[in-house]
VOPAGU-2260 file (C-alpha; in pm, 1 decimal, decimal comma):
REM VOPAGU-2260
SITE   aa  ch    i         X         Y         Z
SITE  UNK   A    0   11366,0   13210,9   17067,0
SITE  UNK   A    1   11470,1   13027,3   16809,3
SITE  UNK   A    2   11517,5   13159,1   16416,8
SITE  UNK   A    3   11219,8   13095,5   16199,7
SITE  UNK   A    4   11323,4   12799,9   15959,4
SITE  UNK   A    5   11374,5   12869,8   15583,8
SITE  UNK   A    6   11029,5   12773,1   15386,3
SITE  UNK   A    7   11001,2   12446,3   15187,9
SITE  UNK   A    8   11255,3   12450,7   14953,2
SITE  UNK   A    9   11110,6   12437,0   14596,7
SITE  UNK   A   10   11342,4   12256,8   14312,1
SITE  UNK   A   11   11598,0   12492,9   14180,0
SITE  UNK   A   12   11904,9   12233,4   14146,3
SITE  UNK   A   13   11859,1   12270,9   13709,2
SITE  UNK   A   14   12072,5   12597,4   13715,4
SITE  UNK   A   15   12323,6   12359,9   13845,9
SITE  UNK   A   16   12334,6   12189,7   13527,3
SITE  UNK   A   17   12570,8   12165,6   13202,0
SITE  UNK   A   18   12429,6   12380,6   13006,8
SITE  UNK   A   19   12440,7   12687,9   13205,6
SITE  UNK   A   20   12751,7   12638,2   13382,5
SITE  UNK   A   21   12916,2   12606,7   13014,3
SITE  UNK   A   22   12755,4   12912,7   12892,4
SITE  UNK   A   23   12921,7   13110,3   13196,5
SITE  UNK   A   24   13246,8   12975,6   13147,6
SITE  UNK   A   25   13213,6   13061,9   12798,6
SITE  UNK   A   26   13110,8   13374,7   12856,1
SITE  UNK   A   27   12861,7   13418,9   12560,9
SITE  UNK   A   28   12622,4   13121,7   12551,2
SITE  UNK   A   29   12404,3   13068,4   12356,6
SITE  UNK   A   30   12133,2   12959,5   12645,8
SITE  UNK   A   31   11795,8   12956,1   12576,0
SITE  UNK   A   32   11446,2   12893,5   12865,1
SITE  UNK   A   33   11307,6   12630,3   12670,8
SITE  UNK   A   34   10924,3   12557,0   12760,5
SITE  UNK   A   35   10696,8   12235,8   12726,9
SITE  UNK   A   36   10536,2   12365,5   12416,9
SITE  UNK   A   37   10903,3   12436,6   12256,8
SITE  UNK   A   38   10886,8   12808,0   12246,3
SITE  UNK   A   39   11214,6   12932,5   12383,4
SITE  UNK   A   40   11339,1   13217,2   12491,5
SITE  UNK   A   41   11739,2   13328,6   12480,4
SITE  UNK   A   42   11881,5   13454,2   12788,4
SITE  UNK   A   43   12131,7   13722,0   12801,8
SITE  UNK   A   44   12429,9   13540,1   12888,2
SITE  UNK   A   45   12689,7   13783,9   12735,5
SITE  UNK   A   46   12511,8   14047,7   12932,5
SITE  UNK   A   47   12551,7   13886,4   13272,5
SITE  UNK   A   48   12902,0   13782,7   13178,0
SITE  UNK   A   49   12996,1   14172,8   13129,2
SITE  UNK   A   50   13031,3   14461,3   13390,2
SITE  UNK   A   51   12726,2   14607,1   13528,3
SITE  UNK   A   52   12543,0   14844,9   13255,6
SITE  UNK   A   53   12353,6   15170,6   13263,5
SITE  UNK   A   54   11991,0   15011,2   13382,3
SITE  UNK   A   55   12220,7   14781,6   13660,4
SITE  UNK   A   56   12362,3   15095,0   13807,4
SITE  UNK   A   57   12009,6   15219,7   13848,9
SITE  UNK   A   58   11978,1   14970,6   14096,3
SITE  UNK   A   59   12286,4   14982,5   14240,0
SITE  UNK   A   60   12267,8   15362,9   14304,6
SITE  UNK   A   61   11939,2   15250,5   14500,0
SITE  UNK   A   62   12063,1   14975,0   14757,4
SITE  UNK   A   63   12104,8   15023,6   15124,2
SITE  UNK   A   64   12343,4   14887,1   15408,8
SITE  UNK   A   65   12443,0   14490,9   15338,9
SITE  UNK   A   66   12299,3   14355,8   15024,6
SITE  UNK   A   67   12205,9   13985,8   14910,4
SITE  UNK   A   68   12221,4   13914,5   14536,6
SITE  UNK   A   69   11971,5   13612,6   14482,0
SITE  UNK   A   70   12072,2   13407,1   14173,5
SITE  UNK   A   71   12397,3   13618,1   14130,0
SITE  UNK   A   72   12491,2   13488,6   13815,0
SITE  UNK   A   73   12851,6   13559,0   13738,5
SITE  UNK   A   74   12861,7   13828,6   14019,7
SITE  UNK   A   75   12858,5   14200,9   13786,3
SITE  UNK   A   76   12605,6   14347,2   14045,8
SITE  UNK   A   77   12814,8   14221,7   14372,7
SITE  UNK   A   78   13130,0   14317,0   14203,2
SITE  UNK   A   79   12946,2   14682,7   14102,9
SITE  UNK   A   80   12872,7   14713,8   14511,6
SITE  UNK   A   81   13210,1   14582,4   14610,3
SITE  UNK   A   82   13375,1   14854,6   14376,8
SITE  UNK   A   83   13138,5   15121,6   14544,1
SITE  UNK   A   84   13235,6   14977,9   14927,1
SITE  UNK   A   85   12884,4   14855,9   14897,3
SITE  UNK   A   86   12885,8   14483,7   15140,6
SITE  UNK   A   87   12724,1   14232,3   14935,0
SITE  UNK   A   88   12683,4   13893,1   14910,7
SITE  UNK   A   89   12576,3   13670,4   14595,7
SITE  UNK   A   90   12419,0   13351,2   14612,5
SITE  UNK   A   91   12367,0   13081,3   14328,6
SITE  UNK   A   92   12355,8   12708,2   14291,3
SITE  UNK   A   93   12620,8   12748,2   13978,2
SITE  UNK   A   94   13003,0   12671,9   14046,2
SITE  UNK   A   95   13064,7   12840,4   13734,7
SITE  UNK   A   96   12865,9   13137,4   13879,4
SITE  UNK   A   97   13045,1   13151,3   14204,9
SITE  UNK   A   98   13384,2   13116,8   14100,3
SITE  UNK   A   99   13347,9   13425,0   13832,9
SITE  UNK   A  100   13196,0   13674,5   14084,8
SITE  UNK   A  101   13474,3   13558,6   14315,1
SITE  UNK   A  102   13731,8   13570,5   14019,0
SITE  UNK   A  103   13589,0   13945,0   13971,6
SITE  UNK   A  104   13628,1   14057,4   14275,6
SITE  UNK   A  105   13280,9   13989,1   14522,8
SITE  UNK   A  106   13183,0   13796,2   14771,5
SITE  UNK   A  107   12931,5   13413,9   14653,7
SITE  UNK   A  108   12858,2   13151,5   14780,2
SITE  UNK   A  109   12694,0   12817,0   14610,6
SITE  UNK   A  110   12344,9   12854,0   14811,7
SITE  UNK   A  111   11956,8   12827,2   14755,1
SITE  UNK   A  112   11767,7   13077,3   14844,4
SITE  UNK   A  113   11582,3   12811,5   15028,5
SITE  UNK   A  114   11871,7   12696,0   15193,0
SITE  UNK   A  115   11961,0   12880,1   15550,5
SITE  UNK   A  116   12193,2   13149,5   15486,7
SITE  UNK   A  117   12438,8   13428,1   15677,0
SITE  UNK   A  118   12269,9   13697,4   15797,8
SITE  UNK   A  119   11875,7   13562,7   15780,2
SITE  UNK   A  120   11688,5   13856,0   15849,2
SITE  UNK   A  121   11955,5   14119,9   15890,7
SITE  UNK   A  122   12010,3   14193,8   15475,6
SITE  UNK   A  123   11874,0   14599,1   15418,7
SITE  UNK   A  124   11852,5   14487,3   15064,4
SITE  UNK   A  125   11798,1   14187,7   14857,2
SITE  UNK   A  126   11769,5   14182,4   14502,7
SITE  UNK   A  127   11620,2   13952,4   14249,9
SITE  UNK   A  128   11717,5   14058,0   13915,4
SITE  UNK   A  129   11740,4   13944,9   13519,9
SITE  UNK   A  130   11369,3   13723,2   13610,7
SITE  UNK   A  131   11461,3   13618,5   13912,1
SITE  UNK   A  132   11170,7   13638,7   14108,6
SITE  UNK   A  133   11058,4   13323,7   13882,6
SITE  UNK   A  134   11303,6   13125,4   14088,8
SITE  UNK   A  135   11137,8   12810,5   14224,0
SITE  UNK   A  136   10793,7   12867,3   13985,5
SITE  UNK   A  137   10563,1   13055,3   14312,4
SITE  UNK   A  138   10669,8   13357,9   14349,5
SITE  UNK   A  139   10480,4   13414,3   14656,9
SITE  UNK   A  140   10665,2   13127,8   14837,1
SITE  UNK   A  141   10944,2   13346,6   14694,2
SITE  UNK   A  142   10815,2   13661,9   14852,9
SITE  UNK   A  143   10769,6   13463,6   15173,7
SITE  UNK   A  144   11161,5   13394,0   15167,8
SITE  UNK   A  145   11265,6   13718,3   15122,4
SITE  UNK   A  146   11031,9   13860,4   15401,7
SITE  UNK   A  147   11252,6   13613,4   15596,5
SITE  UNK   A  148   11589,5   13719,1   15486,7
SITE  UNK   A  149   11545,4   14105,6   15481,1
SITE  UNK   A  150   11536,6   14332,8   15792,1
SITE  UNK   A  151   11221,3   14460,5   15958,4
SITE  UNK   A  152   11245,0   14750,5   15722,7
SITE  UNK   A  153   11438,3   14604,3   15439,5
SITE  UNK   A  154   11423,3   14637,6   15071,7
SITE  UNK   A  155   11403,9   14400,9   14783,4
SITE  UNK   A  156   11411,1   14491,6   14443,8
SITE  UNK   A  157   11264,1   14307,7   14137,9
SITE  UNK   A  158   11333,3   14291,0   13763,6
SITE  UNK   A  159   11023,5   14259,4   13604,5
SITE  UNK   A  160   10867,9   14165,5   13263,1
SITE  UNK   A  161   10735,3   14439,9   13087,4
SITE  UNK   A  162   10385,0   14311,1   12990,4
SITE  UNK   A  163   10162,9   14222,6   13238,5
SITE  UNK   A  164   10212,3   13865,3   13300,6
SITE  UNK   A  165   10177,2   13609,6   13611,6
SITE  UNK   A  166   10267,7   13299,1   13490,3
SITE  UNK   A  167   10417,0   12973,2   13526,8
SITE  UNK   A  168   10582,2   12713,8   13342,5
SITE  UNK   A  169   10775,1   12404,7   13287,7
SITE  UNK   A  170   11090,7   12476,0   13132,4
SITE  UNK   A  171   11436,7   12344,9   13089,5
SITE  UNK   A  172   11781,5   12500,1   12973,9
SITE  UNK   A  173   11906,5   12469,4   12650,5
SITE  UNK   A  174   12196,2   12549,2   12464,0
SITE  UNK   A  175   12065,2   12509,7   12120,8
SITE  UNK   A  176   12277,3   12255,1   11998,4
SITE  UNK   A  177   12138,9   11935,4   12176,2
SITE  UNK   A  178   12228,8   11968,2   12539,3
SITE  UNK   A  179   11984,3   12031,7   12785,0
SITE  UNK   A  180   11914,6   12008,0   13146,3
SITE  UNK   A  181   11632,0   11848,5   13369,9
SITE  UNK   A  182   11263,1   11982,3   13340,4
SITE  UNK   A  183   11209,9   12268,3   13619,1
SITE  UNK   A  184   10914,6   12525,9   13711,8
SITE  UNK   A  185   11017,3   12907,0   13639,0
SITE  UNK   A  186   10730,8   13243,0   13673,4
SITE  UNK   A  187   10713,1   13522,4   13547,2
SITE  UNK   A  188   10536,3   13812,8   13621,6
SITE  UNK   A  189   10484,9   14208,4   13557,8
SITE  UNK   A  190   10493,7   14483,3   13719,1
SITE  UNK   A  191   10091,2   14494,3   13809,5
SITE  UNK   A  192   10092,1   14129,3   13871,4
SITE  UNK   A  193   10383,4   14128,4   14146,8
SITE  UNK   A  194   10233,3   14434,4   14314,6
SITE  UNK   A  195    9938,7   14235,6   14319,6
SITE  UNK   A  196   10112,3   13923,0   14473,0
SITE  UNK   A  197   10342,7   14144,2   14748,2
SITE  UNK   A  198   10039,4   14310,6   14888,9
SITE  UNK   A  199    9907,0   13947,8   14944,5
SITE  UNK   A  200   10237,4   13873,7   15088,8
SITE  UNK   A  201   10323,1   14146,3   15307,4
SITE  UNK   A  202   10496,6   14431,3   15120,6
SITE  UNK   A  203   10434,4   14752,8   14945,0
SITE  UNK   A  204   10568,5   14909,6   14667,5
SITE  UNK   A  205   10733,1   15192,3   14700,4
SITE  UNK   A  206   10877,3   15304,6   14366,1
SITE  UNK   A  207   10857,7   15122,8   13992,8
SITE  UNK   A  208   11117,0   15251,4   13698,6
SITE  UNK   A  209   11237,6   15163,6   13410,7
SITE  UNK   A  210   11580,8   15152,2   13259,9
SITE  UNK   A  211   11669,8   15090,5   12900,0
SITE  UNK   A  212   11440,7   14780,9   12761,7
SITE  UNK   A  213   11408,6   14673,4   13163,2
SITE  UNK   A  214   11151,7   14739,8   13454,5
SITE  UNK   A  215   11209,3   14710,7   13805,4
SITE  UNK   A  216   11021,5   14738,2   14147,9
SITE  UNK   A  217   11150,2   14873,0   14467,5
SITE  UNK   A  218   10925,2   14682,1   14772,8
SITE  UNK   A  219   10945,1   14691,4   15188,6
SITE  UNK   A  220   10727,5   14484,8   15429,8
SITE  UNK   A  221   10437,9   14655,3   15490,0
């Protein structure tokens, strides 16, 4: 029988734009989630950019077997599992992401998550962190995707907001000085609110913690 096929692939192409890849390359932004109404909010570039902090470890410590990174970034979570022996794979539409988490030291490749990838269904862990699970604006279609990519008894783990929020939004990147990409949908939820959505989905949650100014949620299929 043949392999399910990936689910509609929502747009995600505007992290592939020039303000993002710059603020990788420089290292430091700034970068800023610009909505509609023009409220903005700055995204931790320099963060990203460094090696994998305190709160990162604490999700490090908890993945199993082969891992998928889902929006990678520039690569500090791969390279913290490739340091540890830890197989891992990032994926991210940026060439300036890819080439730094190569240039570090993991494993990326310049994929959607929507796109068909290595290893569908035989990752033990995927991860969507730093908002991720916003990619694509549904984060149920999301959900869907990583039910497809994980193993029969997989694990994902989520960075979440730390108010309860399920949301969604047009938005665009910025870099605060007059450049800025195409128009794109991005979510965002809490913890409460993606419980809420996995259960619809198909998973459970099996542990929520927080780290630092940062929340995260451990899921499997139910």
């Amino acid at each position: 029988m043949s392999a399910p096929l990936p689910a509609p692939r929502p747009r995600t192409d505007a992290w592939h734009a020039a303000p993002y890849d710059a603020a990788l390359r420089s290292g430091g932004g700034p970068l800023y989630l610009r909505r509609d109404d023009g409220t903005a909010v700055e995204l931790e570039v320099r963060r990203w950019c460094a090696r994998a902090d305190a709160a990162d470890l604490t999700v490090v410590r908890r993945c199993e077997g082969a891992v998928l990174d889902i929006g990678c970034g520039p690569g500090r979570l791969v390279t913290a599992l490739a340091e540890r022996g830890v197989p891992g794979l990032g994926i991210d539409l940026s060439p300036a992401a890819v080439a730094r988490t190569v240039r570090a030291g993991g494993t990326a490749l310049r994929r959607s998550v929507f796109d068909r990838l290595p290893g569908d269904g035989r990752w033990d862990t995927a991860l969507l962190i730093d908002g991720n699970i916003g990619i694509g604006g549904d984060p149920s279609a999301l959900l869907r995707r990583v039910a497809q990519l994980v193993t029969p008894g997989g694990l994902l783990i989520a960075e979440t907001a730390h108010a309860d929020l399920d949301e969604c939004a047009r938005v665009r990147l910025d870099d605060g000085r007059g450049s800025s990409g195409a128009v794109f949908p991005w979510a965002w939820l809490g913890p409460r609110a993606l419980a809420r959505r996995a259960a619809a989905e198909g998973w459970r949650v099996t542990e929520e913690w927080s780290a630092g100014r940062r929340r995260f949620t451990a899921l499997r299929p139910a």
